[in-house]
N, C-alpha and C positions, 0 to 999 in steps of 0.2 A: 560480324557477330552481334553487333547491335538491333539488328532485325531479332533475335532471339533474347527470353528472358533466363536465367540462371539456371530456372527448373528444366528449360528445354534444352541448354546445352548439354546440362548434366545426363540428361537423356539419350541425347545426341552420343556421348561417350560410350555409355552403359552400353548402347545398341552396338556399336563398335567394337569393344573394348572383352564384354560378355555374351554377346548374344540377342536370344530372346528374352525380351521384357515382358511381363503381363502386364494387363491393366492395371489389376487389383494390388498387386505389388506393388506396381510405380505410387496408385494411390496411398499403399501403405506409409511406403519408403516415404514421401512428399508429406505424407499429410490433407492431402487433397481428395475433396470429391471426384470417386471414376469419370465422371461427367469433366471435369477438368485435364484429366490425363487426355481423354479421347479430343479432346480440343488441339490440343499443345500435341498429341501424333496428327491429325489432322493437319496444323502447321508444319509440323517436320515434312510429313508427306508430300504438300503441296512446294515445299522446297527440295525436294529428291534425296533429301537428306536420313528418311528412314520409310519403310514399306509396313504396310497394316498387315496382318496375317492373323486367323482368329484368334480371339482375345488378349491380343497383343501389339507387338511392334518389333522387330528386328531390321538390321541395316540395308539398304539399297543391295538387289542383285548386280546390278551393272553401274559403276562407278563412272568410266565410260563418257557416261551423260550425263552425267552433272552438269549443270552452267557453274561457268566462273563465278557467280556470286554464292552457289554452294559449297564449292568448291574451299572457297576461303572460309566459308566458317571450323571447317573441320580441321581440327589442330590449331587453331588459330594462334593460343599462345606461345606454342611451340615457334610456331612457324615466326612469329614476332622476334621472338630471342633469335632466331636464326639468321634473321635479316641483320638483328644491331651484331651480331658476332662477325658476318659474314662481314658487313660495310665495314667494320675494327679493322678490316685486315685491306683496305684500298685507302691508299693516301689522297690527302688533298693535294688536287692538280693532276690526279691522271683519267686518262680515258678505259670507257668502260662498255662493253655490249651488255645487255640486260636481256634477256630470252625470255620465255613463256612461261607463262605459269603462274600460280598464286604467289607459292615464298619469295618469289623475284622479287613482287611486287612489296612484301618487307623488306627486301637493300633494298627497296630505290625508294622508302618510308625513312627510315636510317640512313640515306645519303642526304638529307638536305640540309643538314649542317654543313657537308661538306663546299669549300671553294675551288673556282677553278675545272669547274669539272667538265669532262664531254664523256658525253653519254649519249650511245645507239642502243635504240630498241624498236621492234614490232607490236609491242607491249601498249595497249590503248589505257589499262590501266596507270602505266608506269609513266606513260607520258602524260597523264590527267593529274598524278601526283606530281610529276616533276616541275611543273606549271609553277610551286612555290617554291621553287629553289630560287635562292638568292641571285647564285654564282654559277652558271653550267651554259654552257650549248649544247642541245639538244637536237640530237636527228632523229626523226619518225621514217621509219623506211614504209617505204607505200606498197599493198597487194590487193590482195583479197581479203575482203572484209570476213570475221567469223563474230557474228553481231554476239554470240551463248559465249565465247569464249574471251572476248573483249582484247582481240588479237586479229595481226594483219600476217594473212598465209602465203603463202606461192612462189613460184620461181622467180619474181622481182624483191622477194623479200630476201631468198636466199643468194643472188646476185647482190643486192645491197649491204650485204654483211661484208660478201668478198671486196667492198673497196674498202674496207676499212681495216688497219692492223692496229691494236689496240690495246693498249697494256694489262687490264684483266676483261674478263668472259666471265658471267654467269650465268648458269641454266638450272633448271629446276629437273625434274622425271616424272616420268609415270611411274617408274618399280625398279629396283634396285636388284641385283643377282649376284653372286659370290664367282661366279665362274662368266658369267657374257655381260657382266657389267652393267651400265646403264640403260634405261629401255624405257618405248614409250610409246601409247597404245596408239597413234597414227605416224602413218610415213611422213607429213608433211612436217609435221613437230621433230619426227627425228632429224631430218637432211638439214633443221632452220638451228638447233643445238649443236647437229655435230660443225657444222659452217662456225658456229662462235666457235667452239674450243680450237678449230684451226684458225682460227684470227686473232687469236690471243693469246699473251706471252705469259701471263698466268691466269690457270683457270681453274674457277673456283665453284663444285656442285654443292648447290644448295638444296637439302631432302632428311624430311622428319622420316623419326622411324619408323613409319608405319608402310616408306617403300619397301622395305624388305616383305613384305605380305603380298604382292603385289607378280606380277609377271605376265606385263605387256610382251607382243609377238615382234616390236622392231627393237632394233638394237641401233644406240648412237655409239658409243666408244665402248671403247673398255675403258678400266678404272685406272690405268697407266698412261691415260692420256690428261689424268686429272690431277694440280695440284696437292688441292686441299679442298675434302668432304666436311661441308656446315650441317652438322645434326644436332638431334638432341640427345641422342639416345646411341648407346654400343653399338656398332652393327652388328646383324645376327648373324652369324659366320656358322655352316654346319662343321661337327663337328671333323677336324682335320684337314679345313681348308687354309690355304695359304693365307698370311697378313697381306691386307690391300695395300698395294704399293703408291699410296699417298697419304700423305698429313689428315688423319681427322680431330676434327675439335668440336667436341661438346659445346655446345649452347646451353646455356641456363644458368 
């Protein structure tokens, strides 16, 4: 989020959050010369983070494509408290799979106080952070390179999880569903997710609220395969469906 200034996350939300923005509004709202608004959409834009549409700015059609470094700005604080809530609940000294995704990449920001640790992931990010941990072994499982997504894919990735059984698992989503569970807009992400929650004896999903909006075509599990759900926010349950059958805890 550091790539962005205050006005443009705030932006960033709005378009998310409400909709369509006008120029002249955001000018108002701000305080800013239109000539400023169309700069800072301009930046959003060229980070996939919001779409120009006349006299405005509304959020990305296809989420999809984001790169990983858009990716992470969006929610970002959310996703922050997520990770130190999510790491609160792995002790020092155990071993851990870390999956794909941005809010991963918050536990494995929040695990570096931890001692003692082993830590699996595919995660380019999560290995570039774990680089200052103190105390850990660290295994990078090797595939195919995904240079936008800053992750290693494929059937040696998904093999490399199976040698490992591991006392917790976390994985991130694409979208969240009250009835087919967890889900995630490519096959290769689903089969590399659902491999950790079989490799681990507790497994912990980590996803801001905004998966519930969301309804990617693959499915990793259902919700009965999972611990304990890290979010920020209630999940949005329609009306009359069944209590998800694991622990969720709020972050923040």
């Amino acid at each position: 989020m550091s790539d962005l200034n205050d006005r443009q996350r705030q932006i960033v939300d709005l378009v998310r959050t409400s909709g369509l923005q006008s120029i002249n509004e955001l000018s108002a709202m701000f305080d800013v010369a239109t000539q400023t608004i169309r700069k800072d959409i301009n930046a959003l834009c060229d980070l996939g983070l919001a779409r120009r549409v006349h006299g405005g700015v509304v959020a990305p059609s296809n989420p999809v494509n984001l790169t990983f470094r858009s990716r992470r700005i969006l929610n970002e604080e959310a996703k922050r408290d997520i990770g130190r809530a999510a790491a609160a609940l792995i002790p020092h000294g155990s071993s851990v799979l870390l999956g794909i995704g941005t809010t991963v990449q918050y536990v494995a920001e929040a695990l570096l106080d931890h001692a003692d640790m082993t830590i699996v992931t595919n995660n380019l990010e999560v290995a570039t952070i774990l680089c200052n941990m103190a105390s850990a072994e660290v295994h990078l499982i090797g595939g195919i390179l995904r240079p936008e997504d800053r992750d290693l894919v494929g059937t040696a990735v998904v093999n490399g999880y199976r040698e490992f059984s591991a006392d917790f698992g976390v994985i991130g989503a694409g979208g969240l569903h009250s009835a087919n569970g967890i889900l995630d807009f490519k096959l290769v992400d689903a089969e590399i997710n659902r491999t950790i929650v079989t490799q681990s004896r507790n497994r912990l999903l980590v996803a801001d609220g905004s998966k519930w909006d969301k309804a990617p075509l693959h499915v990793v599990t259902g919700f009965e395969q999972i611990d304990t759900l890290v979010t920020d926010t209630a999940p949005r349950l329609p009306d009359g469906a069944p209590d998800l059958p694991m622990q969720v805890l709020t972050a923040g």
